[in-house]
C-alpha positions in Angstrom: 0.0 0.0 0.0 1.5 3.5 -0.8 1.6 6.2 2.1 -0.5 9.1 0.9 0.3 12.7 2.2 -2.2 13.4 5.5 -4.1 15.8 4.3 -5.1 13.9 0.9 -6.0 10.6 3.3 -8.2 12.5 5.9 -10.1 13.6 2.3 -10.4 10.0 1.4 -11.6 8.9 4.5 -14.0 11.6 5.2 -15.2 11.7 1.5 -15.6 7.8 2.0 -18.1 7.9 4.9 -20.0 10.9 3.5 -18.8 13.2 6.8 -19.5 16.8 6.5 -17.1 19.1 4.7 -16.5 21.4 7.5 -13.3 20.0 9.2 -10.2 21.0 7.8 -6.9 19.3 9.0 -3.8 21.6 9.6 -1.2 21.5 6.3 2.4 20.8 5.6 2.5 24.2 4.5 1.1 26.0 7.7 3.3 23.7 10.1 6.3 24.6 7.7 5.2 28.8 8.5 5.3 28.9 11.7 8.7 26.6 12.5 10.1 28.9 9.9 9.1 31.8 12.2 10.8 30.2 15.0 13.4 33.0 17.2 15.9 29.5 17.5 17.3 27.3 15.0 14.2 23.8 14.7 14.2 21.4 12.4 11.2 20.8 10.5 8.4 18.9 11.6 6.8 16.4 9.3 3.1 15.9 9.8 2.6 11.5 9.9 1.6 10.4 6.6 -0.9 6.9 6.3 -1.5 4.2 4.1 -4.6 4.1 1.7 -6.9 1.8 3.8 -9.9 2.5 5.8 -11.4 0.4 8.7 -14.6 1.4 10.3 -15.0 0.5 14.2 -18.7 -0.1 13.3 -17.2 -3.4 11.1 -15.1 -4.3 14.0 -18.6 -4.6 16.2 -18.8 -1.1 17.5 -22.2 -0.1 19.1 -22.4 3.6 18.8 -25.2 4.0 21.4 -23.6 3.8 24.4 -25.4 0.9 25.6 -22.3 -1.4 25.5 -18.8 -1.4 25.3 -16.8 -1.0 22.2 -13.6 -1.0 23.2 -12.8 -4.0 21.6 -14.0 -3.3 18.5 -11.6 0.2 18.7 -9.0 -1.7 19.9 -10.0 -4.9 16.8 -10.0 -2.0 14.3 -6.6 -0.2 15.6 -4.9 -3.4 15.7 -6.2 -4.6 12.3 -5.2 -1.1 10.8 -1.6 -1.9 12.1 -1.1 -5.3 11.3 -1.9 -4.3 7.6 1.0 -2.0 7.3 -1.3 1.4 9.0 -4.3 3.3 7.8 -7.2 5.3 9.0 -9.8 4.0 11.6 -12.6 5.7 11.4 -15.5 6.6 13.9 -18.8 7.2 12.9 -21.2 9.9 14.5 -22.9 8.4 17.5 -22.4 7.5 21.3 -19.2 4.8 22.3 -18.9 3.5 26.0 -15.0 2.8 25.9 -12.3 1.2 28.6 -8.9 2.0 27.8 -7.6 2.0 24.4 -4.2 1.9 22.7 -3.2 3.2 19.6 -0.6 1.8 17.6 1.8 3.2 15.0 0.8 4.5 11.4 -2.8 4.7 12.5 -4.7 7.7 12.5 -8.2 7.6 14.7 -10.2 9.5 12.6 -13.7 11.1 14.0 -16.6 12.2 12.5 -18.9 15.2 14.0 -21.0 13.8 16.2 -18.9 10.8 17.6 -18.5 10.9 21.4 -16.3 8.3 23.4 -17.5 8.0 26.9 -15.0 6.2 28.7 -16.7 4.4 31.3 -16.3 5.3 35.3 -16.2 1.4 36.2 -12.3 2.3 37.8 -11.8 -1.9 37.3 -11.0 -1.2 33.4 -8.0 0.5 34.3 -5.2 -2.0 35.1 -2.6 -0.4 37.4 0.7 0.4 35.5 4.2 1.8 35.9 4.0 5.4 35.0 5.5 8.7 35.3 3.2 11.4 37.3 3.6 15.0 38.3 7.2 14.3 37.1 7.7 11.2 39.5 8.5 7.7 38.4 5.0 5.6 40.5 2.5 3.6 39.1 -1.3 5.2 37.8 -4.1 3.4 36.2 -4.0 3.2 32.6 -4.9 5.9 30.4 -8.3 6.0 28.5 -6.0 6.8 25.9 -2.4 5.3 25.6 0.8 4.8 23.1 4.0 3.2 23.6 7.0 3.5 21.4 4.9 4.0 18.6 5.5 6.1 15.4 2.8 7.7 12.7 0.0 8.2 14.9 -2.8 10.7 14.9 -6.2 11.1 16.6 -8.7 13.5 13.8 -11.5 14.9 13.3 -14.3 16.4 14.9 -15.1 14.3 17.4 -15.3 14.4 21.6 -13.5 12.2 23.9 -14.8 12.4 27.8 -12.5 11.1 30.4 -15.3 10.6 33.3 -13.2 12.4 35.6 -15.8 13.5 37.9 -16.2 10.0 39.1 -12.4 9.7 39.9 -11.2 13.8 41.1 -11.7 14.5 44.9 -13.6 17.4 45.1 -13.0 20.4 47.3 -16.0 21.8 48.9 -14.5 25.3 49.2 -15.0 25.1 44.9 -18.7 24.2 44.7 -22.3 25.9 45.4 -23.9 24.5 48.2 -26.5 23.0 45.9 -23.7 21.5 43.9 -21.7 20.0 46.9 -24.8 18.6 48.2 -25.8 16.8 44.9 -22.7 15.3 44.3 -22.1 13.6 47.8 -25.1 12.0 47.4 -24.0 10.2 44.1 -22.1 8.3 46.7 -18.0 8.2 47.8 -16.7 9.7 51.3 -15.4 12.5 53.0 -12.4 13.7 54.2 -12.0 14.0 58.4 -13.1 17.9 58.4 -15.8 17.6 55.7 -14.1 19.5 53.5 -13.0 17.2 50.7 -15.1 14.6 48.3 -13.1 11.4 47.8 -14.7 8.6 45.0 -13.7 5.9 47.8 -12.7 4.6 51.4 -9.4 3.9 49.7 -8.6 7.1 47.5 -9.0 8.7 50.6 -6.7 6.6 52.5 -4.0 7.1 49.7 -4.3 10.9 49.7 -2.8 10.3 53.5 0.0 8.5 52.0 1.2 11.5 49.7 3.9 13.7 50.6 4.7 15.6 47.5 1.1 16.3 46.1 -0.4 13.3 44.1 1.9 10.9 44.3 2.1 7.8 47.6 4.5 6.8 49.3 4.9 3.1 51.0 3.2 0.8 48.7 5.1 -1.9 47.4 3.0 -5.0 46.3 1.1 -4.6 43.5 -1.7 -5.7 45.8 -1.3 -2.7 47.9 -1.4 -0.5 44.6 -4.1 -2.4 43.7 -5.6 -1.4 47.1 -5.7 2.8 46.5 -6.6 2.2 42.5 -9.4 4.5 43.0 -6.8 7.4 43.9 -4.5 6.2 41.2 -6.8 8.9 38.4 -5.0 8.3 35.2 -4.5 11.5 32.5 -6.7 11.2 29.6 -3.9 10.5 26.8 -0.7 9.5 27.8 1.6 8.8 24.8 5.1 7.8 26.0 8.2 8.1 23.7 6.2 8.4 20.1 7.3 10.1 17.3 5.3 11.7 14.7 2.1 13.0 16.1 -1.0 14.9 15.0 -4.2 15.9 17.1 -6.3 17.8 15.3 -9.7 18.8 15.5 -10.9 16.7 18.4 -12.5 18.0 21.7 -10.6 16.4 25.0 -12.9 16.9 28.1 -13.7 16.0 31.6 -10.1 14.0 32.3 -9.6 12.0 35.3 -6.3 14.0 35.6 -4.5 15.9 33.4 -5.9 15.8 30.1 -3.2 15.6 27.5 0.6 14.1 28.5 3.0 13.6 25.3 5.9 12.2 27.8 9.8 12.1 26.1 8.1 12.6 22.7 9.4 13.8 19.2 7.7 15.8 16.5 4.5 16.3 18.2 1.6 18.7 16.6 -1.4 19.9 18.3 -3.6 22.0 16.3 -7.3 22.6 16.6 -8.1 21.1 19.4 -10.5 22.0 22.3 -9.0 21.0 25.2 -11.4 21.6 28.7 -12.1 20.5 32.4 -14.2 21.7 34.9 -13.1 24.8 36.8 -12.7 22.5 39.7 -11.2 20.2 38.9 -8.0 18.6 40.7 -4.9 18.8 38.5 -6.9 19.7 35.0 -4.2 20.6 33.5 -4.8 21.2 29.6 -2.0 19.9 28.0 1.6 19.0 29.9 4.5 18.4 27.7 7.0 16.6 29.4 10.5 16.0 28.2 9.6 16.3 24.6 11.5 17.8 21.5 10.2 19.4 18.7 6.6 20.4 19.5 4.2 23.0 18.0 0.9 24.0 20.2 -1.3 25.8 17.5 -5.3 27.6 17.7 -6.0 25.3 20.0 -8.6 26.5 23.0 -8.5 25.6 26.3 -10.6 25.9 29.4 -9.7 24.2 32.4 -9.5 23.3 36.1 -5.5 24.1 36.5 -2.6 25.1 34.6 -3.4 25.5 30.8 0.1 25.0 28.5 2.2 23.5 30.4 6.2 22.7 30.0 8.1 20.5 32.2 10.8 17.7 32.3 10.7 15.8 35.6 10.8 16.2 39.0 14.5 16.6 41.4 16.2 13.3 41.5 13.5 11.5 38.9 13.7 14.1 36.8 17.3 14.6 36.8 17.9 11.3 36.2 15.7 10.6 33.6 17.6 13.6 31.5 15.7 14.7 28.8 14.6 18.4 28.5 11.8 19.9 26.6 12.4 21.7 24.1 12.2 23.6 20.7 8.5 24.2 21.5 6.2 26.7 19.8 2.8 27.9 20.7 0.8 29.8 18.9 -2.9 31.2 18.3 -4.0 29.8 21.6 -6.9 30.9 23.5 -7.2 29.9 27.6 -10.3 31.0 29.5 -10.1 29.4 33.1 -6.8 27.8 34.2 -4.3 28.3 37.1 -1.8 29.5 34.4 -2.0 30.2 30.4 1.3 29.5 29.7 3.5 28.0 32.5 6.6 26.5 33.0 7.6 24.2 35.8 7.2 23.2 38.4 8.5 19.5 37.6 11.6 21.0 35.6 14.8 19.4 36.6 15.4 17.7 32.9 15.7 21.4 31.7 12.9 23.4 29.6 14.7 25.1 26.4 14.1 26.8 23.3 10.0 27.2 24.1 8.6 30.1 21.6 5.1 31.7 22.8 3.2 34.3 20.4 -0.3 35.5 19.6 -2.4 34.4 22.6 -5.3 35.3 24.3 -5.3 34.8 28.3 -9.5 35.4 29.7 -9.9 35.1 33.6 -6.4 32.3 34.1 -5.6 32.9 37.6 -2.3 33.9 36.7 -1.1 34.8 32.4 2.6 34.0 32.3 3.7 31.7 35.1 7.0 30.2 36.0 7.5 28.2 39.0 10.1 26.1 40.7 11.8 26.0 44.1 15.2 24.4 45.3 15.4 20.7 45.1 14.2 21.0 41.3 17.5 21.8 39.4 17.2 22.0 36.3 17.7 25.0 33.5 15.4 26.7 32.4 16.5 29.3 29.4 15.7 30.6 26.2 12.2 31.4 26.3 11.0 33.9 23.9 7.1 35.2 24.2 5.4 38.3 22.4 2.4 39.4 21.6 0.0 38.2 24.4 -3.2 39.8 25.3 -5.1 39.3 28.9 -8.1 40.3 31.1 -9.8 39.7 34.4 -6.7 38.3 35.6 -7.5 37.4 39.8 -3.7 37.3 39.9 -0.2 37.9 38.5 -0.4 38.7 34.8 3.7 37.5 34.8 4.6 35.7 37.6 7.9 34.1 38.4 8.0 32.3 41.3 11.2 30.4 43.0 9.7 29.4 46.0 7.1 27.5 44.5 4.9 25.6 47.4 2.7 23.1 45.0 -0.2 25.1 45.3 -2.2 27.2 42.7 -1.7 31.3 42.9 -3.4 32.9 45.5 -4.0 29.1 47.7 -1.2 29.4 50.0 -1.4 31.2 53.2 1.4 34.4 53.9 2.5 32.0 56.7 3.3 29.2 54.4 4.9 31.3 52.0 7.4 33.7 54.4 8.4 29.9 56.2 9.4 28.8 52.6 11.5 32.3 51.6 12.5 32.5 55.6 14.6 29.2 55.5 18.5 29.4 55.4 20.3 30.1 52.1 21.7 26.7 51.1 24.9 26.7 48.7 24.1 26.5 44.8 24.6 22.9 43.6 22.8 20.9 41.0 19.7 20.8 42.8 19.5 24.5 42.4 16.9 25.5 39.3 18.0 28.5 37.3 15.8 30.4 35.4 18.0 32.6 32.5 17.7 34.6 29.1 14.1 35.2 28.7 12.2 37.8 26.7 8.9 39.0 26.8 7.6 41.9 24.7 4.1 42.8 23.3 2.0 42.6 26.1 -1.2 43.8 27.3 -3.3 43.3 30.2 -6.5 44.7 31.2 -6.8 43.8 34.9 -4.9 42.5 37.3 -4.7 41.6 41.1 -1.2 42.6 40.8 0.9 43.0 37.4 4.1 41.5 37.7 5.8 39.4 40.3 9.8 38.4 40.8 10.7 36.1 43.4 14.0 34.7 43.2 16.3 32.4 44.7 19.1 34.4 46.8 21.4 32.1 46.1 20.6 31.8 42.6 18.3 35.0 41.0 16.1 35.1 38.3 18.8 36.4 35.1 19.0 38.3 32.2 14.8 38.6 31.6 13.9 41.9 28.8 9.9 43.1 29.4 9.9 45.3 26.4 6.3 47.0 25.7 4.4 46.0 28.4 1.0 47.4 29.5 -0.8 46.0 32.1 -3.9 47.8 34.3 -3.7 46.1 37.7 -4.4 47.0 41.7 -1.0 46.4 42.8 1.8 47.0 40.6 5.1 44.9 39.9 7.4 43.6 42.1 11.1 42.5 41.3 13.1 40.5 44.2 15.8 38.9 43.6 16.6 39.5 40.0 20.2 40.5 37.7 19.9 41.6 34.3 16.4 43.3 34.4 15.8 44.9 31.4 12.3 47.1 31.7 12.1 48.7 28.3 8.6 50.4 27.8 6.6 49.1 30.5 3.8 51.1 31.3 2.6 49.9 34.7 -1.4 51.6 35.8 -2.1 50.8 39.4 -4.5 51.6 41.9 -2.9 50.7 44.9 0.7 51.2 46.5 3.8 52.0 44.0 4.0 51.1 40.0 7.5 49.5 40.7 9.2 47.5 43.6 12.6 46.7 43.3 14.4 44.2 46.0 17.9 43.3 45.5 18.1 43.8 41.5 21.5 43.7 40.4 22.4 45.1 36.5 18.8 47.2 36.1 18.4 48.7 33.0 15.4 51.1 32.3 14.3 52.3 29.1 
């Protein structure tokens, strides 16, 4: 079978099962633009390309009204396609209870409006794996959506995959209506000591006592004591682990257990298109995390979510450091966030090193904080070169640039003074590898209308926040910026409008230059 370019096979396909003529997949040519536009040398990125043969999941057995599951006739129709040499499985419009399902290389999933994949809440169809979470080797249940080693894939269309997550997320009561809180604790599950937190199960919230560093237990050892907390053990909605050559395009991503999308040590990954969203309150609904990947472009994609939006990181201290790959030559563009704890953020889990990361033409609406950059000692791990312009905000409850060093694992505006002057209070350790330095980052083109405060540096003593240009910056905000712990400030053109206290702070800033 010859490989046909992707844009001539998603036509077949889509003319094949008489689909409507509305979607449009992203072209060689427009990928090509805007890697050509990069502000660091990238090599190109090469969209996957699939042979000319077309399996239906509703030939496999597929019932697409939700009354049973189809998960093996996805998986049947995936597996066929790649036995065959690759090709496009498609999914007709209708309704698809799924368990986990694994896509394999030189397949594209190709969705037609109208298709939804439910993925069912029964937490049994999620076998317990190894797995890498908030940048810590552990073990998670399976994700709805999985790859492994695999090459040539792609997931199309116009179509909306639902994670279930509200069956698995605890739930915090602080975040919900009365009304809300009240109707969702009588769907069942338990509550935490104080009343305050929703857990699905007697286990889940037994394992929450067992984390130290957020989400992540510590003590089990048998996989019958993993087995144990599986309710706890939410999975990320798609989880593809060291693939190359990736498209999502089109598709909606919703409601994840976790995080919703995790490319982890992944090359030449696109993401165009997509509608990526959570619940506000949702417990680490993050939007998209790329983690130790190379070679990525984020383009007008929308997201709307429970925590941090666009996310970069590389591992977590020792894990992290040991595992050794950094993210990097990454490019977002044309990206809209409405709710999330950050648009664009960077960290925490950095101590692989974040690189090379590109950010331009996006629209920040209500994210608790715009730009956000977090770490804290223990991380180490680089992060440098990081080039943004041209970002517009508003109703920002926060920071519209925050970069924080003392980073507590909680979202902006969450931790208590106390917590946050014990953390900056404690002695200044020595620089060694364990120290995260943040360096050589430029940010122009930026307006915000409304802020809790506009701009806030807070570096490490031992090792400040470097060489960081704000060229043409207007922000509106209450409070106004605040640089601590800084050396090679540039401020060129910022135009600061505050209501409370001074326009500029400045704590130990070494090499200032004003223009």
């Amino acid at each position: 079978m010859k490989k046909h370019t992707f844009l001539w096979m998603l036509s077949l396909a889509l003319l094949s099962c008489e689909a409507e003529k509305g979607y449009t997949p992203i072209s060689q040519n427009e990928v090509n633009q805007v890697v050509a536009e990069s502000p660091f040398a990238m090599s190109a990125i090469s969209l996957p390309a699939f042979p000319d043969n077309v399996l239906s999941v509703m030939d496999c057995g597929a019932v697409n009204d939700g009354s049973v599951l189809s998960t093996d006739a996805f998986q049947s129709a995936i597996d066929k396609a790649n036995a065959q040499g690759g090709g496009v499985v498609l999914v007709p419009a209708g309704v698809y209870l799924l368990g986990p399902i694994e896509l394999k290389s030189n397949v594209c999933l190709l969705t037609e409006k109208n298709s939804l994949m439910l993925f069912s809440t029964d937490f049994s169809l999620y076998p317990v794996r190894d797995a890498s979470f908030e940048g810590l080797d552990t073990k998670r249940c399976q994700s709805p959506i999985s790859a492994y080693n695999a090459e040539n894939i792609a997931i199309c269309g116009e179509g909306v995959f639902n994670g279930g997550g509200d069956a698995w997320r605890p739930l915090k009561k602080s975040k919900m209506a009365a009304a809300q809180w009240n109707k969702h604790i009588k769907q069942g599950g338990v509550l935490s000591d104080d009343g305050k937190v929703w857990y699905p199960t007697e286990e889940a919230k037994y394992a929450h006592s067992l984390c130290v560093d957020q989400n992540v237990p510590v003590g089990p050892q048998t996989d019958a004591e993993w087995e144990h907390i599986r309710s706890f053990l939410r999975p990320v909605m798609l989880n593809f682990v060291s693939c190359k050559n990736i498209l999502l395009d089109g598709v909606c991503f919703e409601n994840s257990p976790a995080w919703n999308l995790h490319p982890l040590m992944c090359e030449n990954l696109v993401l165009s298109n997509l509608t990526v969203r959570n619940p506000w309150y949702s417990q680490n609904g993050d939007g998209v995390d790329v983690e130790s990947c190379k070679n990525v472009l984020i383009t007008n994609c929308s997201f709307d979510v429970g925590d941090d939006a666009i996310c970069m990181k590389s591992g977590k201290n020792e894990d992290g450091r040991r595992r050794a790959v950094p993210t990097e030559n990454v490019l977002v563009n044309n990206c809209t966030v409405y709710h999330g704890h950050g648009g664009f953020v960077v960290g925490s889990e950095m101590s692989g090193d974040v690189r090379n990361i590109a950010v331009s033409n996006c629209l920040f609406i209500g994210t608790d904080v715009g730009l956000r950059f977090k770490s804290t000692r223990g991380r180490g791990g680089i992060v440098e070169n990081i080039f943004i312009n041209d970002i517009y905000m508003s109703d920002i409850p926060n920071e519209a640039l925050l970069f924080d060093l003392f980073y507590g694992g909680k979202g902006a505006g969450e931790e208590t003074d106390e917590e946050i002057l014990a953390r900056m209070g404690a002695a200044v350790p020595v620089p060694d590898i364990t120290t995260p330095p943040f360096r050589n980052i430029t940010i122009s083109n930026v307006v915000c209308k409304g802020a809790k405060r506009a701009v806030y540096f807070n570096g490490l003593p031992e090792m400040k926040i470097r060489n960081v240009a704000l060229s043409n910056i207007r922000i509106t905000s209450e409070e106004g910026a605040v640089f601590n712990q800084t050396d090679g400030l540039v401020l060129d053109n910022v135009q600061i409008t505050n209501t409370e206290g001074e326009s500029i702070r400045m704590t130990a800033v070494d090499n200032l230059i004003r223009k």
